[in-house]
C-alpha positions in Angstrom: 83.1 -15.8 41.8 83.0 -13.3 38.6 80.6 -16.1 36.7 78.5 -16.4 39.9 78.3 -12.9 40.1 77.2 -12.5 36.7 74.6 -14.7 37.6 72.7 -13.0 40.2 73.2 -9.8 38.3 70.8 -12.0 35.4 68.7 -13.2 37.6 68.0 -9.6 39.2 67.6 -7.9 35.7 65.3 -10.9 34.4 63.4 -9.8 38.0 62.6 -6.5 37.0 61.9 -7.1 33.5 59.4 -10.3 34.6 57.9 -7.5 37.5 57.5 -4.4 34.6 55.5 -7.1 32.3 53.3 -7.7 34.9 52.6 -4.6 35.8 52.2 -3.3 32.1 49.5 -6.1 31.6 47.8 -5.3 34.8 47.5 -1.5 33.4 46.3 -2.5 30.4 43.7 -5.1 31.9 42.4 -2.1 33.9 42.0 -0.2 30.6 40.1 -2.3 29.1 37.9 -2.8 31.6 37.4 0.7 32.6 36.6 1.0 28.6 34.1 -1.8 29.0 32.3 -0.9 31.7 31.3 2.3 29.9 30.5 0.4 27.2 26.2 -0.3 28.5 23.9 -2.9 27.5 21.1 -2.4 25.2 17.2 -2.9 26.6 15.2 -5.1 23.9 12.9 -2.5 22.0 14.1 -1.5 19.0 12.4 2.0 17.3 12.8 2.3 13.4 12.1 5.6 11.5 11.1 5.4 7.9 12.7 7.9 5.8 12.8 9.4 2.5 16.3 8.2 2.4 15.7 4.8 4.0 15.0 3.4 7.4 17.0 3.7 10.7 16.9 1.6 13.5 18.0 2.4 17.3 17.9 0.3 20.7 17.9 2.3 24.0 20.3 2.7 26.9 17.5 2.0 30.0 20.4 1.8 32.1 22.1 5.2 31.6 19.8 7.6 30.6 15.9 5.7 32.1 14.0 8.9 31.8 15.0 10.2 28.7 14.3 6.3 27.1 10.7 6.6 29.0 10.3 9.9 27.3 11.7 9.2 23.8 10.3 5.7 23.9 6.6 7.5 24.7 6.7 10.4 21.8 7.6 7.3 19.6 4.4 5.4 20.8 2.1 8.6 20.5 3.6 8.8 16.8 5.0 12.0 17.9 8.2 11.9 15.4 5.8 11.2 12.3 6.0 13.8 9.4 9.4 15.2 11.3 12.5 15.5 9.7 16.6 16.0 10.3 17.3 20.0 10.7 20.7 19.2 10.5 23.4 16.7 9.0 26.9 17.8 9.5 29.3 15.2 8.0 31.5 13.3 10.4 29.5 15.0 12.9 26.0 14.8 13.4 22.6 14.0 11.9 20.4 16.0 14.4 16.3 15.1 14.4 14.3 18.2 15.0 11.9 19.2 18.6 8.5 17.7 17.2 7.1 21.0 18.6 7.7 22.7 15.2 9.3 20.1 13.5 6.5 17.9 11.9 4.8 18.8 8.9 1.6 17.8 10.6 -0.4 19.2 13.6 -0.4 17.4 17.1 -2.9 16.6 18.6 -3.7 17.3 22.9 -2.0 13.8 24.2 0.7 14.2 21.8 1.5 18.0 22.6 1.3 17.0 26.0 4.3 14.7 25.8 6.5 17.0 23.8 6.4 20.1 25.7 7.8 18.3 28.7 11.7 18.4 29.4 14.2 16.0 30.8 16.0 16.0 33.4 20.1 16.1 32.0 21.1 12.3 32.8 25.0 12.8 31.8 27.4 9.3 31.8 30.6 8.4 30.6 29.8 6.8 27.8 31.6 8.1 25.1 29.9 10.1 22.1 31.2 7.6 19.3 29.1 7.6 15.9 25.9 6.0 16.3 25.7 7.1 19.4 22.5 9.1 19.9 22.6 11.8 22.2 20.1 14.3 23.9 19.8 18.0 22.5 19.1 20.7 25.1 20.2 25.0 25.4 22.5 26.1 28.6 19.9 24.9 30.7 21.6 21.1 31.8 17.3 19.9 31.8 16.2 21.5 28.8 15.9 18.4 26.6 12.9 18.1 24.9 12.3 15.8 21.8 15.3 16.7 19.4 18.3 14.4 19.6 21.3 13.4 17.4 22.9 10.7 15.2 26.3 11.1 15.9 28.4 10.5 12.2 31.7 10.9 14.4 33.7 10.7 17.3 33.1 13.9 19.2 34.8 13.7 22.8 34.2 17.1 23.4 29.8 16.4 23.9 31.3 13.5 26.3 29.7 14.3 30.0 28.1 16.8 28.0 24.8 15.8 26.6 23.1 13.2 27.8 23.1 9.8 25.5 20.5 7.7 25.7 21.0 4.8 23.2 22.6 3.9 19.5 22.0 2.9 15.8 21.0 0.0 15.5 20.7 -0.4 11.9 20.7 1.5 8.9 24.6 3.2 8.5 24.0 3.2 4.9 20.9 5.6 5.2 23.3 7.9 7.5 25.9 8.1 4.8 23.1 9.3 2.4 22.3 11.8 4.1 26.2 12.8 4.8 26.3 13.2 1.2 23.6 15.7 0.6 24.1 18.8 -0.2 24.5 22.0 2.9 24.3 25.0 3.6 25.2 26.9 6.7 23.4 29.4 9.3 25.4 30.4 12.0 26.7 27.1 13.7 24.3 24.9 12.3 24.9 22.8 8.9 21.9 21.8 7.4 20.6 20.0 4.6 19.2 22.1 1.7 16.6 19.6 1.1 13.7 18.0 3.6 15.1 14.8 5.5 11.4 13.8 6.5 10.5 11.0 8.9 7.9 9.6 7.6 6.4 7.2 10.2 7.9 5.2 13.1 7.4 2.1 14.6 9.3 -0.5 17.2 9.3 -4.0 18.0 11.0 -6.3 20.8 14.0 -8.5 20.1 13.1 -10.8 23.1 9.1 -11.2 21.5 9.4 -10.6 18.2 11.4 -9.4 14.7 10.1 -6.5 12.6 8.7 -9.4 9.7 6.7 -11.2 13.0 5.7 -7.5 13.3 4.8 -6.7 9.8 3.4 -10.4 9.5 1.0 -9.6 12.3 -0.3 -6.0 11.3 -1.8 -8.1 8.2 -3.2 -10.4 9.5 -5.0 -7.6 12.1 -5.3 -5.5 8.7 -7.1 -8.9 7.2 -9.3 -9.4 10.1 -10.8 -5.9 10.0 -11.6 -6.0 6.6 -13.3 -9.5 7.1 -15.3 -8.1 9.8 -16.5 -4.5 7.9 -17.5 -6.5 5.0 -19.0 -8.7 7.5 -20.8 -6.2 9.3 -21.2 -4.1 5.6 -23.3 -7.0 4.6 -25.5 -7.3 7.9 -26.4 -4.1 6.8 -27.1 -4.1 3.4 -27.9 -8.1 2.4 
């Protein structure tokens, strides 16, 4: 009776200990999964700024955030973030681009200004401010967003729900450590590099059409026709 008894005491504890392990794994399935789901896919276009320091490359979240992409994607097409530049790079933090409205070294013209005095409606998510994630700047207002946005260089949970994010780095880590390692200074909250950080031109492709050497591949031979045709037409003139 005592052995037998033993025995159904085993099975019992082997019972629990077979029902916690389950239950353990099913928490942690759900875990993961809550962390993939805020985990969002990336459209196809790809927008790459030129840099003093080298290029970056980001992909958009249409998904998440689709009119700040519209709007971001747009200022990009106008060649709005030409001749801008990073106001502020705060290591492990962010690299923040400026508002083109003030930013750029050159003037705007009416189409472009057009674009970048609109604002955004705040289109806040889940998804978690991690670096490379790139994320909406904007005052109190929850709509003010405009054109400036940042690089995060960090983890920074506390912009999470905050600020809206729109998409991520691509490519181009290395040029974000650069500028981590250039020299600062400080006014009031902001740390910012003592040196210009200037964009100096912009361009995108699509992953699903085409890779930036099709791209580049393409602009010469549009770059080659031209020329054929002026000297062509050059000659018409003067034979």
């Amino acid at each position: 009776m005592g052995s037998g008894a033993q025995s159904l005491e085993m099975w019992r504890g082997k019972r629990v200990s077979i029902f916690i392990v389950i239950a353990c794994t099913s928490l942690l399935c759900s875990a993961f999964n809550g962390a993939l789901a805020t985990v969002p896919e990336l459209g196809s276009t790809r927008v790459v700024f030129q840099t003093n320091y080298g290029d970056i490359e980001f992909g958009f979240y249409p998904s998440v955030a689709p009119k700040t992409v519209e709007h971001i994607f747009k200022l990009v097409r106008l060649g709005c973030y030409n001749t801008n530049h990073f106001f502020r790079v705060d290591r492990g933090f962010v690299a923040q681009v400026a508002d083109v409205n003030g930013g750029r070294s050159a003037p705007m013209n009416a189409v472009q200004k057009l674009e970048a005095d609109r604002t955004v409606v705040g289109e806040f998510s889940d998804v978690k401010h991690v670096r490379g994630i790139l994320s909406m700047g904007r005052f109190s207002d929850p709509d003010s967003a405009a054109s400036s946005f940042s690089m995060l260089l960090g983890d920074a949970p506390h912009l999470d729900g905050e600020y809206a994010v729109f998409g991520k780095v691509t490519k181009g880590d290395e040029t974000l450590r650069k500028l981590e390692q250039l020299p600062t200074r400080k006014e009031g909250i902001f740390v910012m590099p003592t040196e210009r950080i200037t964009i100096l031109s912009s361009y995108y492709y699509d992953t699903e059409t085409e890779t930036c050497e099709d791209d580049r591949l393409m602009l010469k031979r549009r770059l080659a026709a031209s020329a054929v045709e002026i000297e062509r037409q050059r000659m018409k003139c003067f034979p």
